[in-house]
RODO-2510 file (C-alpha; in nm, 4 decimals, decimal comma):
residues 220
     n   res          X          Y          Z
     1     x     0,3470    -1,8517     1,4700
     2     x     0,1580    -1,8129     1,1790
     3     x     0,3832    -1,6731     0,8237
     4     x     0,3236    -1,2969     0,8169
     5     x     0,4726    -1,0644     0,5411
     6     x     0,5978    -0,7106     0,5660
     7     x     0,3894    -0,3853     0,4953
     8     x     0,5877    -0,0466     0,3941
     9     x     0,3940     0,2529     0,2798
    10     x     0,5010     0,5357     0,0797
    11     x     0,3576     0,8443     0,1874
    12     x     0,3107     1,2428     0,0744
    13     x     0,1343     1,4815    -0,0867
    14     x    -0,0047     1,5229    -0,4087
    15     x     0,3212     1,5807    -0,6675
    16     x     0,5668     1,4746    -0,3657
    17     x     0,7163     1,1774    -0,6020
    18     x     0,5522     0,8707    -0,4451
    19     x     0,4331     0,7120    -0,6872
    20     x     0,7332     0,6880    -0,9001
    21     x     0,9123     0,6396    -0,5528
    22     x     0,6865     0,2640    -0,5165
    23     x     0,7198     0,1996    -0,8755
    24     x     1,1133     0,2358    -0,8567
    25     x     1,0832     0,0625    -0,4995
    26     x     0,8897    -0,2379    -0,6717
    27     x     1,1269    -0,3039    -0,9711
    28     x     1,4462    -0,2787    -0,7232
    29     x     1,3162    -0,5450    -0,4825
    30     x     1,1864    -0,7845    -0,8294
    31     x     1,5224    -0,7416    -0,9094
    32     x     1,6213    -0,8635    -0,6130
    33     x     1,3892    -1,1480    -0,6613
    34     x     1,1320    -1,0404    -0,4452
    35     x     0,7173    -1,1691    -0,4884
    36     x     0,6311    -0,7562    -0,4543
    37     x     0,2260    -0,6729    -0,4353
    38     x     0,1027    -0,3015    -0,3888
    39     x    -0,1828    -0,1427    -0,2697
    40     x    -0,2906     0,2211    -0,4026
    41     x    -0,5408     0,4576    -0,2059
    42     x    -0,7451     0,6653    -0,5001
    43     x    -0,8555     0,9815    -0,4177
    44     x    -1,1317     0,9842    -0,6929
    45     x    -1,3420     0,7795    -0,8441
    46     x    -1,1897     0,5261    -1,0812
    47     x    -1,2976     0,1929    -1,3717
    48     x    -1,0483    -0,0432    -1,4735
    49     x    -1,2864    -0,1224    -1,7794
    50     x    -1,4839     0,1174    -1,9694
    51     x    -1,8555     0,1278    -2,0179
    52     x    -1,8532    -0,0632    -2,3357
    53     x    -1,6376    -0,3365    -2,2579
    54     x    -1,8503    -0,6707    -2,1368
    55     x    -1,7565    -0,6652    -1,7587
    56     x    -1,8426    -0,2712    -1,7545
    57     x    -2,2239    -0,3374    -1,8754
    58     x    -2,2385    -0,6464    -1,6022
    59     x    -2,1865    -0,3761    -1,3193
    60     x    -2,3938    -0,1573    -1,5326
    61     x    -2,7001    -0,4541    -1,4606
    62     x    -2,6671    -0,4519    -1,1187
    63     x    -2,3209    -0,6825    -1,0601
    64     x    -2,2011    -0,6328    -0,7209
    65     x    -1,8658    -0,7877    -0,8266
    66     x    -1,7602    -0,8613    -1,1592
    67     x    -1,4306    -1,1032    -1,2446
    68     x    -1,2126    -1,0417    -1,5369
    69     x    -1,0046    -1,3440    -1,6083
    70     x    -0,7914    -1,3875    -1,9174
    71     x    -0,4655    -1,5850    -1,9972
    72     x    -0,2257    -1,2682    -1,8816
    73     x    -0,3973    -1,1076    -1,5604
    74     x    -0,7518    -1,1420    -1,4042
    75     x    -0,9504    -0,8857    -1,1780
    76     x    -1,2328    -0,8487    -0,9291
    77     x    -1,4240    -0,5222    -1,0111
    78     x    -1,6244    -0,4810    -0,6822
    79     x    -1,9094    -0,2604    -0,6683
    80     x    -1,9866    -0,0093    -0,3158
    81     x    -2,2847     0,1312    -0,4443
    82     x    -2,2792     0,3475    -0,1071
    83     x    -2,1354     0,1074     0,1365
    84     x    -1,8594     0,1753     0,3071
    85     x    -1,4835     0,1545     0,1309
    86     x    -1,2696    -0,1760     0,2564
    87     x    -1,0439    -0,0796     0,4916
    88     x    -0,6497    -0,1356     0,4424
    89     x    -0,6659    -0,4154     0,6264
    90     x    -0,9485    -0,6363     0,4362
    91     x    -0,7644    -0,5422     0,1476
    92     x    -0,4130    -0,6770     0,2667
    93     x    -0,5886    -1,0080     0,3304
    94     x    -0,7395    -1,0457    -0,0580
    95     x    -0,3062    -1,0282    -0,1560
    96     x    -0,1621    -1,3582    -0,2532
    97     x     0,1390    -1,4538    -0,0377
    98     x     0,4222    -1,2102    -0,1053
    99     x     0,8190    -1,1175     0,0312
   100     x     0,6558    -0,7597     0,0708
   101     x     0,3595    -0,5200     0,0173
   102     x     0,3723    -0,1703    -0,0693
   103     x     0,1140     0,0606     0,0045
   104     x     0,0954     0,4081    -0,1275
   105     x    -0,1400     0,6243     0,0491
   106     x    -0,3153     0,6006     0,3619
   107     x    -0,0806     0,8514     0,5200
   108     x    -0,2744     0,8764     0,8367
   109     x    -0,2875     0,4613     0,9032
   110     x     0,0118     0,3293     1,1423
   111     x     0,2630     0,1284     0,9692
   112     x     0,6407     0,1792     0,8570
   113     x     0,6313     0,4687     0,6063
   114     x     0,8847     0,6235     0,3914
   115     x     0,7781     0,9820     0,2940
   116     x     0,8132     1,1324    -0,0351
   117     x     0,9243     1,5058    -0,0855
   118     x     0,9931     1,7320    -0,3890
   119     x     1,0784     2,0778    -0,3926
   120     x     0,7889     2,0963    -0,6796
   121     x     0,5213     1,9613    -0,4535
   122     x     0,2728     2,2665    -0,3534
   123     x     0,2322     2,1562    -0,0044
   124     x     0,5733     2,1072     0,1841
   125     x     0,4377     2,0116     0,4897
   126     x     0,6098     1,7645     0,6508
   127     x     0,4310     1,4230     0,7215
   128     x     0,7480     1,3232     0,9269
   129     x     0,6896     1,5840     1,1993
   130     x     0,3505     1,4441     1,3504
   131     x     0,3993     1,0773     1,2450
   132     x     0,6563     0,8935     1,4730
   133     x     0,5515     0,5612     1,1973
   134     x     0,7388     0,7237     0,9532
   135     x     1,1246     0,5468     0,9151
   136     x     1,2962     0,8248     0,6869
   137     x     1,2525     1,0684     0,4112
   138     x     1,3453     1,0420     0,0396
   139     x     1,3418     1,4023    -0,1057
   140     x     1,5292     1,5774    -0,3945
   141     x     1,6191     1,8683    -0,1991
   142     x     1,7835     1,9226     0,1879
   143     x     1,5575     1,8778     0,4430
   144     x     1,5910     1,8922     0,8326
   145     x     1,4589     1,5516     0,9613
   146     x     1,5977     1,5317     1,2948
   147     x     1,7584     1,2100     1,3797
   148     x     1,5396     1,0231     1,1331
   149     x     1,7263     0,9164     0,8428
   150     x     1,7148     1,1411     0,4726
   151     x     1,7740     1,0026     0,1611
   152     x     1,8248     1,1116    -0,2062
   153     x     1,4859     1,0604    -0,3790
   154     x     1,6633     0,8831    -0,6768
   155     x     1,8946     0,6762    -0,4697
   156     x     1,6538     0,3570    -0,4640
   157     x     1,8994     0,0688    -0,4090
   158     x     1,9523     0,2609    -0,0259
   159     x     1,6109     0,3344     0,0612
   160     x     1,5677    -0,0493    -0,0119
   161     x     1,8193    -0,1689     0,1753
   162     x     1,7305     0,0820     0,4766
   163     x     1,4020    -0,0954     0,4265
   164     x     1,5241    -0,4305     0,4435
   165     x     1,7479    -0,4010     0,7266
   166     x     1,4528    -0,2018     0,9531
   167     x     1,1373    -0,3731     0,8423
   168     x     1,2558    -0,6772     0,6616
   169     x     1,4001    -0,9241     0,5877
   170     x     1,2040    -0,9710     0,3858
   171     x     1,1004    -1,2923     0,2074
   172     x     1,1814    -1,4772     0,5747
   173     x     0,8233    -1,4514     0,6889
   174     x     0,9046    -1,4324     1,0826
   175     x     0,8059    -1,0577     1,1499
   176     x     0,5950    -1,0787     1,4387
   177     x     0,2169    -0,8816     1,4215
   178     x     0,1381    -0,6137     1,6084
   179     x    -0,2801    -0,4361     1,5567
   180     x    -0,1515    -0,0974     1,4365
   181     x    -0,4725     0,1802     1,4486
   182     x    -0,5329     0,4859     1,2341
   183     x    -0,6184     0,8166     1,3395
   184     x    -0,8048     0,8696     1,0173
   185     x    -1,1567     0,9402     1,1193
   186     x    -1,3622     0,6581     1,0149
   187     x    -1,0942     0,4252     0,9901
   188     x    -1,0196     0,3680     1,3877
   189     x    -1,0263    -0,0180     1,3797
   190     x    -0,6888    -0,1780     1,3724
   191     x    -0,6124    -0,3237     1,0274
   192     x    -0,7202    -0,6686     1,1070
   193     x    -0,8484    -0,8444     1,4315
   194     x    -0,4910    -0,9700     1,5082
   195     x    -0,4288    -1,0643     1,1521
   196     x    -0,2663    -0,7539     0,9944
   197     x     0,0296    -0,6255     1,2011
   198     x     0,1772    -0,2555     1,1484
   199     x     0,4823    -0,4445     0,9956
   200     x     0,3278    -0,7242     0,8699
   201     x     0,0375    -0,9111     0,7233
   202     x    -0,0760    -1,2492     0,8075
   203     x    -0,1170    -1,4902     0,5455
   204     x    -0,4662    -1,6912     0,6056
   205     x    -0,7325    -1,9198     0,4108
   206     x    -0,8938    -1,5645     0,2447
   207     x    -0,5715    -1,4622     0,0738
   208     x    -0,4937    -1,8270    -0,0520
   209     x    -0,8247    -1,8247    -0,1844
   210     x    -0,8976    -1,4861    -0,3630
   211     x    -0,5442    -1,3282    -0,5051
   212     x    -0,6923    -0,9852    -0,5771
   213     x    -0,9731    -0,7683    -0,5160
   214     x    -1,0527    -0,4355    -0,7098
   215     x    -1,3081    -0,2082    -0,5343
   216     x    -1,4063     0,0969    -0,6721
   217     x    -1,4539     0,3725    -0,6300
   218     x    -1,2615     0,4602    -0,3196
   219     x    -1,1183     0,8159    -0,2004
   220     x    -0,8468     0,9286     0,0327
***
């Protein structure tokens, strides 16, 4: 059985608190000593480099992927110029082996989701309700969840270890794969031939050989 690694995301709408949900989510589990990687779904256009840096005017020339490398962090700018956007699973397979990827965004693919609420957030629509994938709900106010479990949106340290004992464990690469499917239109293919499970992602030659892959633009 080949070594897979677990996929979370962390779900809900725009203000709902999930990005500093994965950010809080990432630093608990590195404390932990956890290899954490993270996927984020833009919902605009984006540039890691401006247009006056050197990598910026090689995409300018007609680059279809550009590689930053430097003695701190490198980074594959790929170009789309119209094609389609990867889906979640080609993009799990460009990781390095990790304990655990989290993936905020892509609300509407099935895998294990923890979803964000605030009272502040304009849309309180509850992502819970039609989506059986999600485990629980972290929100800063009382909501009715049925008999899925709710958790304080600061209280980290539990919604990890609700993580860990549901999804995980983590680190012990024995999770096996299932071929989850979204019900995103355009996305219907399961998140990789066999490779990507809704729990976990399979680590193969392609993610041993390219560590990271940023395409842009992309939009939810």
């Amino acid at each position: 059985m080949p070594d897979v690694t677990p996929v979370v995301g962390i779900v809900g709408w725009k203000n709902s608190g999930k990005t500093t949900l994965t950010v809080r989510l990432v630093e608990e589990f590195t404390r932990r000593g956890l290899r954490v990687s993270t996927v984020k779904h833009a919902h605009h256009a984006f540039s890691i480099d401006d247009g006056s840096t050197d990598s910026a005017r090689h995409r300018a020339a007609g680059a279809g992927e550009v590689a930053i490398v430097s003695p701190d962090r490198w980074a594959i700018i790929g170009e789309l110029r119209g094609q389609p956007e990867p889906n979640l699973g080609e993009v799990l397979t460009q990781l390095a082996p990790c304990d655990l990827v989290l993936v905020e965004g892509y609300k509407s693919h099935a895998l294990p989701k923890i979803e964000a609420r605030r009272s502040a957030a304009l849309d309180q629509r509850s992502i819970a309700a039609r989506d059986m994938m999600v485990l629980g709900v972290a929100a800063d106010f009382p909501v009715e969840n049925g008999h899925r479990p709710t958790f304080d949106l600061d209280d980290v340290p539990a919604i990890a270890d609700f993580l860990e004992r549901i999804v995980g464990p983590f680190g012990a690469g024995d999770t096996a794969a299932r071929s989850p499917q979204s019900d995103d239109a355009g996305m219907n293919a399961p998140l990789s031939s066999g490779a990507v499970g809704s729990s976990a992602l399979s680590r193969g030659t392609a993610s041993e050989a390219r560590p990271s892959q940023t395409h842009a633009p992309n939009t939810d």
